[in-house]
N, C-alpha and C positions, 0 to 999 in steps of 0.2 A: 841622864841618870839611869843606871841599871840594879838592879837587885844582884849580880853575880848567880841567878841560875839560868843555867844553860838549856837554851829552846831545842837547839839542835848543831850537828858536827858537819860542818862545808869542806870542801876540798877545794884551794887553789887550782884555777884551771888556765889561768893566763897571767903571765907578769909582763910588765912591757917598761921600760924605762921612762920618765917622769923628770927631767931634768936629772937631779940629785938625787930623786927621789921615786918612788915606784907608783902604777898602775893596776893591781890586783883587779881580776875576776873570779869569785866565787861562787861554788855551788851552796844553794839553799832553798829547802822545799817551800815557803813562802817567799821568796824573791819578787814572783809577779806583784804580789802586795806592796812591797815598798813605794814607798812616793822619794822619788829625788830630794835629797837633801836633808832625808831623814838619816838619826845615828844608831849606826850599830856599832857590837862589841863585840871584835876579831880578837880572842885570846885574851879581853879583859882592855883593849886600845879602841877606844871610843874613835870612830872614822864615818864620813861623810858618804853617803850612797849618793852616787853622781851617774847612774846609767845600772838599770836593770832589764832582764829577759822573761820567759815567764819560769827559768832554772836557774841563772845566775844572776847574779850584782855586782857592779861596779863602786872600787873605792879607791884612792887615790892616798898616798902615802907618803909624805913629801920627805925632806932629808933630815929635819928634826924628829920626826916621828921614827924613820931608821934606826936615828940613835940611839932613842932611849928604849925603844923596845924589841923584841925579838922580830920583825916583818922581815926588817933585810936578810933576813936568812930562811926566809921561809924559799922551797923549789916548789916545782910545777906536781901535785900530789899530795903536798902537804895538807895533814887535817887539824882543821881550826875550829874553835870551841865559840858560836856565836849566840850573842840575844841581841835581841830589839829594845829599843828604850820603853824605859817605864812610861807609862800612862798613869798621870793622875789618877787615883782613888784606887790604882791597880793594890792587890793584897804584897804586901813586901813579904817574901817569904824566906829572903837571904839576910845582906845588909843592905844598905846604902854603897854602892861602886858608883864612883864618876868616872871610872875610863880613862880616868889620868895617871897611865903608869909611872911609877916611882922608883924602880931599880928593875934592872935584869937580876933574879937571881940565879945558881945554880944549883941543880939536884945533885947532893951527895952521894944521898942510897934513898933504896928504895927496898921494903921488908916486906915479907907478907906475914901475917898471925892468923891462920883462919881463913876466916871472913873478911879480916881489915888489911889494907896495906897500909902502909907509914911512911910517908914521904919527907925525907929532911932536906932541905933548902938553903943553903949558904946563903948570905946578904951583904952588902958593902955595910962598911961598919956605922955611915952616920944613919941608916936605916935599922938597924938594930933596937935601938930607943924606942923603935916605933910598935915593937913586938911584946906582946903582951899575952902570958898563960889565959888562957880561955879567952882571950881577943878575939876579933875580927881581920880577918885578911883575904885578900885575892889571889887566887894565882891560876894564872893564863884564863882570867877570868872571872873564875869561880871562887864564887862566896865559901872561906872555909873559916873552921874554927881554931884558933891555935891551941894545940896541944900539949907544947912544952915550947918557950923561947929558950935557945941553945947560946952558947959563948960565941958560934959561929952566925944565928941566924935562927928559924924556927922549924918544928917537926907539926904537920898534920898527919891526921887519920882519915884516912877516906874511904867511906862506907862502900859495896857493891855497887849501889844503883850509880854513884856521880861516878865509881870507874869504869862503867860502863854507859854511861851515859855524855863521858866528856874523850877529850882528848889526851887522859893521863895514861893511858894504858900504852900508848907510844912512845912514853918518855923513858929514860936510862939513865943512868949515871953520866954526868958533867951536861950533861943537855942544860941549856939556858932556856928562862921562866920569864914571863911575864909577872913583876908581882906591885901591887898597890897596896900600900897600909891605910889603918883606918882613916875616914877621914876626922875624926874627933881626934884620936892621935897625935895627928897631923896639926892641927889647929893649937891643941894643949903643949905640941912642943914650940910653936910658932911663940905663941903665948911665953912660957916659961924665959925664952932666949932674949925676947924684947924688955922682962922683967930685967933679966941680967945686966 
């Protein structure tokens, strides 16, 4: 379980093939800390630490994991948006993230106003449902709030510190997202379909 706020920005330093599926090495200023087999959250994709350094961590990516989220396309430089799991009694200061992504989406535009930029995000349509004006969402991670849900999908606003503090300042137009919807969402449309 994660909060969606981001500890710090890693850089892929190694990809190595994996069956079907891939081998990453990351940078990360607490890496030495990790214990084998503990989870962290590469872009908001909850993944298995299987071999750390006292700068980098090892995780392992298999070919489901490929599909549903953006890894397979990550190259050797890529920067990735990570935390560490919650720890009971830790203060939650995002939402509730499980790391279980739920669509790739893609960025439409991206605006600036000022201080804020606004990032709009297309969604596959049965993801839609799940977006809700001033909801909860993730993307490539990070706990945001939704700003308006669109015919297409949703728009956030993202304050200076998270665009500087995450990996969104490298994104562009048509770039693919990691994105998670609520998990209560999630549950309430479960709910709703079984009533049908």
């Amino acid at each position: 379980m994660f909060t969606g706020i981001i500890e710090t920005i890693g850089v892929v330093t190694t990809i190595e093939p994996l069956g079907q599926g891939r081998t990453l090495e990351i940078s990360a200023e607490w890496s030495a800390d990790l214990e084998i087999g503990e989870s962290v959250a590469v872009d908001g994709t909850c993944l298995t630490a299987v071999g750390h350094t006292d700068d980098t961590f090892r995780v392992e990516a298999v070919r489901e994991t490929l599909a549903r989220t953006i890894i397979g396309q990550y190259e050797l430089g890529s920067r990735v948006n990570l935390e560490r799991s919650l720890v009971l009694g830790d203060r939650l200061d995002g939402h509730l993230v499980q790391g279980h992504v739920d669509d790739i989406g893609t960025v439409d535009s991206i605006e600036r106003r000022e201080e804020n930029r606004y990032i709009s995000v297309s969604l596959p349509e049965q993801g839609r449902a799940l977006v809700a004006n001033r909801g909860s969402i993730a993307i490539n991670g990070v706990s945001l709030t939704v700003l308006s849900a669109t015919d297409t999908g949703a728009r956030v606003s993202i304050v200076p510190h998270t665009w500087v503090a995450t990996n969104f300042s490298d994104l562009a137009v048509g770039h693919p997202v990691n994105v998670e919807y609520d998990v209560v969402a999630r549950y309430v449309q479960r709910l709703m379909e079984a009533r049908e």
